[in-house]
Residue, then its C-alpha position, 0 to 999 in steps of 0.5 A: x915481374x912480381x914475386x908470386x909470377x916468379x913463384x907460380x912460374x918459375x919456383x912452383x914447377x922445379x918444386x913439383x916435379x922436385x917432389x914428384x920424382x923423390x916422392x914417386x922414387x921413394x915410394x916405388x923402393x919402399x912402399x911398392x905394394x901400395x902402388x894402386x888406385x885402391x879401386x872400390x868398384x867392389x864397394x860400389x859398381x854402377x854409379x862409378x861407370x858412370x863416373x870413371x868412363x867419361x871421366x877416363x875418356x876425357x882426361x885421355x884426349x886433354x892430356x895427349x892434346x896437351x902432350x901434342x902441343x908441347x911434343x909438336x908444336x909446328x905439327x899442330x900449328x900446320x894442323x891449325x892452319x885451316x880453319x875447319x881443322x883448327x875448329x874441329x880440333x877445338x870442338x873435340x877438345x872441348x867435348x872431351x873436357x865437358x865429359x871430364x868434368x861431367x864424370x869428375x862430378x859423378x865421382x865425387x859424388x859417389x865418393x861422398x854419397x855412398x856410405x860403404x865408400x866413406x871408410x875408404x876415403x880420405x883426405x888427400x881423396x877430397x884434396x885430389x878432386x879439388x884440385x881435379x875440378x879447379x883445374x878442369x872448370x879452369x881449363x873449360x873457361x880458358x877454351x871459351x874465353x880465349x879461343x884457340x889455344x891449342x894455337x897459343x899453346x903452342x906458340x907460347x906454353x910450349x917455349x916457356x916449358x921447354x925452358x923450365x925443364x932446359x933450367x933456363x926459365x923464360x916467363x916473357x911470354x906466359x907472363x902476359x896471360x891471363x890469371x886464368x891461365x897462370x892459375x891453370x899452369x899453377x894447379x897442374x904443377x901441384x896435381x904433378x906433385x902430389x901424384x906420389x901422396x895419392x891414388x894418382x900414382x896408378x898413372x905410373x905403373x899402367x898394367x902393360x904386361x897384359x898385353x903380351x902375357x899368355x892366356x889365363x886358363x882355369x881348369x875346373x875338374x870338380x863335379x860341378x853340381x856336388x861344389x854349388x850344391x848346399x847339401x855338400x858339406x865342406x871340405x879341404x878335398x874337392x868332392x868326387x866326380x861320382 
């Protein structure tokens, strides 16, 4: 093992995720407001759906693919058993990954093409997508280079996690792979530690109180017409039901 295999596998990941739990506690306690993906939909609405859908969809399923491999990995290995299955687990992945990278493209572009987006922006912005894009055209290239990972993943990615986050790293395995692959593993230790510096850290506060707080009602007692006329004049009381 040479010393960038013992870097990129063994120190890069306890050096991430080192910075992405003080960074993300720090960050919580003291600039807790900041916790956002600083949305600019109000900047700009049509093309970012075409940007944020596919792209949203498509991390989803990569992210909860990969989540189930490292989770269960005999489950998926059942799963792959037959054939068909281990197929259309592949294809789908693949599908999802294309839109990822279809809508990843979409955003940057808006990003660096819609003036009013340009004072908002910033350099870990483009660092960010970067990265996002490496790690996606990386991913792309792995599936269709090295076919049935969610295989291999789990037969010899899952191990070698498990022992990093066990402090017992074990690179004999992941050690073989490709470069791709190292370089893979190397970029999403990075996107992990920089989730706390950038707008990834809306990852970490997802808005689940929705789900069980009462309805919003908004009660409007004013006389309509008089409110959205332009011969009312202004006023801090609300104009007569007259």
């Amino acid at each position: 093992m040479n010393y960038l295999d013992n870097f990129i596998l063994i120190a890069l990941p306890y050096l991430a995720l080192a910075v992405f739990l003080i960074g993300t506690i720090y960050r919580y306690t003291n600039r807790k407001f900041q916790f956002s993906s600083l949305s600019s939909e109000f900047l700009e609405g049509r093309r970012l759906f075409y940007g944020s859908v596919p792209f949203h969809w498509g991390i989803l399923f990569v992210f909860c693919g990969h989540l189930l491999a490292f989770a269960v990995p005999k489950a998926v290995l059942a799963w792959n058993s037959q054939p068909v299955r281990l197929l259309i687990l592949e294809i789908t992945g693949f599908i999802f990954a294309i839109s990822m990278l279809v809508g990843l493209i979409n955003l940057i572009i808006r990003r660096y093409t819609t003036a009013r987006l340009k004072p908002v922006s910033n350099i870990m912005d483009l660092v960010v997508y970067i990265l996002l894009l490496l790690q996606t055209i990386a991913g792309l290239w792995i599936a269709y280079n090295f076919r049935w990972g969610s295989s291999w993943f789990s037969t010899i990615l899952t191990p070698y996690l498990y022992s990093i986050f066990k402090l017992q790293p074990d690179t004999s395995a992941v050690i073989l792979l490709p470069w791709v692959v190292k370089l893979h593993i190397a970029t999403a230790f990075i996107i992990i530690g920089i989730i706390p510096f950038s707008r990834l850290v809306h990852m970490l506060v997802l808005p689940l109180n929705y789900l069980w707080r009462p309805y919003q009602q908004v009660m409007w007692y004013w006389n309509r017409k008089k409110v959205r006329s332009s011969q009312t004049p202004w006023s801090l009381q609300r104009p007569k039901n007259t």
